[in-house]
C-alpha positions in Angstrom: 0.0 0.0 0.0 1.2 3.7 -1.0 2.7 5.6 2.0 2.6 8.6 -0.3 0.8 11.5 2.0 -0.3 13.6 -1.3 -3.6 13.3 -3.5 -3.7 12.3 -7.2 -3.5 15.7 -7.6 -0.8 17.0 -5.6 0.7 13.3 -7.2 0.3 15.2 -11.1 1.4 18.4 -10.1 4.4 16.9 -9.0 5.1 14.9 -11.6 5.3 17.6 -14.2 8.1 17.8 -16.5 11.0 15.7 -17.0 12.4 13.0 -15.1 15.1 10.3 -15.3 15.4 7.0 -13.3 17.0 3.6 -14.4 15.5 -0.1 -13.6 18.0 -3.0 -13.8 17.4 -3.4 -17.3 17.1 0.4 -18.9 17.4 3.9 -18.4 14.2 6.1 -18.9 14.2 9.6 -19.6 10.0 10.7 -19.5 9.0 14.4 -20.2 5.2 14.4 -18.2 3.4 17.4 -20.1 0.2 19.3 -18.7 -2.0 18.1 -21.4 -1.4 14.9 -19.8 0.5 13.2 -22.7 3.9 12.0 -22.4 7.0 11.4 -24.2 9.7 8.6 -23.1 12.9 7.5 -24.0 14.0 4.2 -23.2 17.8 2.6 -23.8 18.2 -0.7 -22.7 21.3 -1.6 -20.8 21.3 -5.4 -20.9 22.5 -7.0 -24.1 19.7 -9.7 -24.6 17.5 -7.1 -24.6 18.8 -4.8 -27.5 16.7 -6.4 -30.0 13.5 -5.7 -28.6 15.1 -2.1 -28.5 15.8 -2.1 -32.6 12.6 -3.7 -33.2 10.1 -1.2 -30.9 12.6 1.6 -30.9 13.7 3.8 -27.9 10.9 6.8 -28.3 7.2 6.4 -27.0 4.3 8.6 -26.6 1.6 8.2 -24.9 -1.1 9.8 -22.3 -0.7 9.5 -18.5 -3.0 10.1 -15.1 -3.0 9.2 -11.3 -5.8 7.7 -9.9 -5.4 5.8 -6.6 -2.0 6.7 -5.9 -1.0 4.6 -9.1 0.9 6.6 -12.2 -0.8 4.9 -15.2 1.0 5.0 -18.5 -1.0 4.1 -21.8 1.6 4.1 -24.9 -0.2 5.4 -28.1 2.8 5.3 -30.4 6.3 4.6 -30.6 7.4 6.8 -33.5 11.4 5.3 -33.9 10.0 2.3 -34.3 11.4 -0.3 -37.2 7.7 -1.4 -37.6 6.7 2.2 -38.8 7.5 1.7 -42.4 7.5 4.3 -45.3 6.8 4.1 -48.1 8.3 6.0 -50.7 5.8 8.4 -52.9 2.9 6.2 -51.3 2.4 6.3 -47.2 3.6 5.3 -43.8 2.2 2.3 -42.7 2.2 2.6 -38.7 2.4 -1.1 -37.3 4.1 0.0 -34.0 1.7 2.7 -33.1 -1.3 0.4 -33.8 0.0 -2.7 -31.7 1.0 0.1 -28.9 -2.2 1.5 -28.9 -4.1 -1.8 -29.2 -1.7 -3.4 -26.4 -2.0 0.2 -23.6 -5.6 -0.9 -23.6 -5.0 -4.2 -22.4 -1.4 -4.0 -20.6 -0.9 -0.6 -19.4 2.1 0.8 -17.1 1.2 1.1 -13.5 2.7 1.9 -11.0 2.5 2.8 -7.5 3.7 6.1 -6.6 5.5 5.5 -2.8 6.9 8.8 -1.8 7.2 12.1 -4.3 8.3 15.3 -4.0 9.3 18.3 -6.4 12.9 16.9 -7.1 12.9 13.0 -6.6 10.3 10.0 -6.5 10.2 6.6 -5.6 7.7 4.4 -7.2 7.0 0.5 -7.6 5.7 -2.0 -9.9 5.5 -5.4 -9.8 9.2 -6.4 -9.3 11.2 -3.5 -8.6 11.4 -0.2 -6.5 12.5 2.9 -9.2 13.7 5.8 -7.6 13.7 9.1 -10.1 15.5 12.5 -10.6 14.1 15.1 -11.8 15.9 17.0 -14.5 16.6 20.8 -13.9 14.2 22.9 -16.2 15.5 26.1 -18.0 13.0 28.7 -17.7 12.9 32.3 -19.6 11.3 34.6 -17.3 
């Protein structure tokens, strides 16, 4: 159960912008936007697990919310993706994007926020505990 003391809210508010955090397998770079869309970047660090990487590519998209404590992350495309083929003088066939969005409705990314604040987080899913940085913003005033 979350220990997190702040709402879904607070929990969205926080997450705002862009963060970085590594599992045992990758590192993950995700920009949370105010529209509630994200963008992610994902290179995989083990070797076994490059291939997956060259087939699904290392940029998604997708749209994001709290509810319950729980981040929830629904891919809706994966734009460096081998599978999205063009075609020259014809038009891009989007494989990736429709298995991601097909596959977010059944298998989307939770997971449960344990503690936030403005500059770190720690969250869990099913195996692991990820503990994430928040990247300094540049800001023109």
């Amino acid at each position: 159960m979350s220990n997190s003391k702040h709402s879904d809210i607070e929990i969205e508010i926080l997450l705002l912008g862009k963060w970085r955090f590594n599992t045992s397998s990758e590192k993950i770079t995700i920009e949370f936007k105010d529209d509630m869309t994200y963008e992610q970047t994902r290179v995989q660090t083990l070797l076994f697990s490059k291939p997956k990487e060259l087939l699904t590519g290392n940029k998604f998209t997708g749209v994001w919310y709290v509810s319950q404590k729980k981040l929830h992350l629904n891919v809706k495309s994966m734009p460096k993706s081998f599978l999205n083929l063009k075609i020259p003088l014809a038009f891009k066939i989007s494989i990736a994007d429709m298995v991601a969005t097909l596959g977010s409705v059944f298998m989307a990314e939770n997971y449960e926020v344990i503690r936030i604040n403005s500059y770190k987080f720690l969250i869990k899913d099913k195996e692991e505990s990820i503990i994430g940085t928040k990247l300094n913003n540049t800001r023109k005033y």
